[in-house]
N, C-alpha and C positions, 0 to 999 in steps of 0.2 A: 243745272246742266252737269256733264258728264267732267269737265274743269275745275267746277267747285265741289262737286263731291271727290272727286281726286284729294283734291287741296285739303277738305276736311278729314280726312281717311288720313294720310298723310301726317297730320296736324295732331290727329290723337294719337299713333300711333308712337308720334315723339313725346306726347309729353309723359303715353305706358313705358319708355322706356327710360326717359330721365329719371320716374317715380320707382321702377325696378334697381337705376344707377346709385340713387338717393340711400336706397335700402342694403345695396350691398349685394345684392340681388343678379341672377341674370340666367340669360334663356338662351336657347338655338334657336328657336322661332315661336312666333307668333300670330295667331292664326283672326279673322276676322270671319263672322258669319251677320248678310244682311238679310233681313227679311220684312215685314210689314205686320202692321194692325190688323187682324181681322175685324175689328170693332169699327174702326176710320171710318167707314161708311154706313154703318149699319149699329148708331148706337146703341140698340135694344139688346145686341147681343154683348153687351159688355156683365161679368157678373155682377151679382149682388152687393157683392164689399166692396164696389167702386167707389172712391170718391162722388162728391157733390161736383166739387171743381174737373173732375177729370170726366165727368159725365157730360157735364156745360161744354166743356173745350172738348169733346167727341162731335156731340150734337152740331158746335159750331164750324166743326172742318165739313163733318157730312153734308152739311147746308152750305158749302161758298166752295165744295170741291166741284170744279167743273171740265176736269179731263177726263178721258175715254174710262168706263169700266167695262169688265166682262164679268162672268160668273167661274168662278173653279171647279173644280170635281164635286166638292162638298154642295154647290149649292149656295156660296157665301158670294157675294157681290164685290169684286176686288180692281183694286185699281190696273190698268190692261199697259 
C-alpha cells in the first residue's frame, strides 16, 4: 500500500544520506525515479545475458501475478 511504500522510500532515502554523511559528502537534493519491469509479465522479453535464477524468479511472478494489467503504447503487457 501507498503507507508502506512511503515508509520504504523514506527508509532508503536515510540511510543515502547517513552513507553521503559517512563519506564527508553532501547534496542540496536528492532526487528518486520509480518505474517497473517490462519483463514482470512477459518473461520472454527479458535479453539474452539474463541470469538462469532471474529468469526463474521472472517467470515465477508472471505466473502468481494476478492484479489488473493493460497494454502501453509499445504493445508490452504492463501492470494497470
Amino acid at each position: 500500500d501507498a503507507g508502506t511504500a512511503r515508509l520504504i522510500v523514506r527508509e532508503m532515502a536515510d540511510t543515502l544520506s547517513l552513507d553521503l554523511v559517512g563519506k564527508g559528502l553532501k547534496t542540496g537534493r536528492m532526487g528518486l525515479m520509480v518505474g517497473y519491469d517490462t519483463a514482470s509479465l512477459d518473461p520472454k522479453r527479458l535479453e539474452d545475458c539474463e541470469t538462469p535464477l532471474l529468469r526463474t524468479l521472472a517467470e515465477n511472478a508472471a505466473a502468481h501475478y494476478d492484479g489488473p494489467v493493460s497494454v502501453d503504447r509499445y504493445g508490452r503487457r504492463v501492470p494497470k
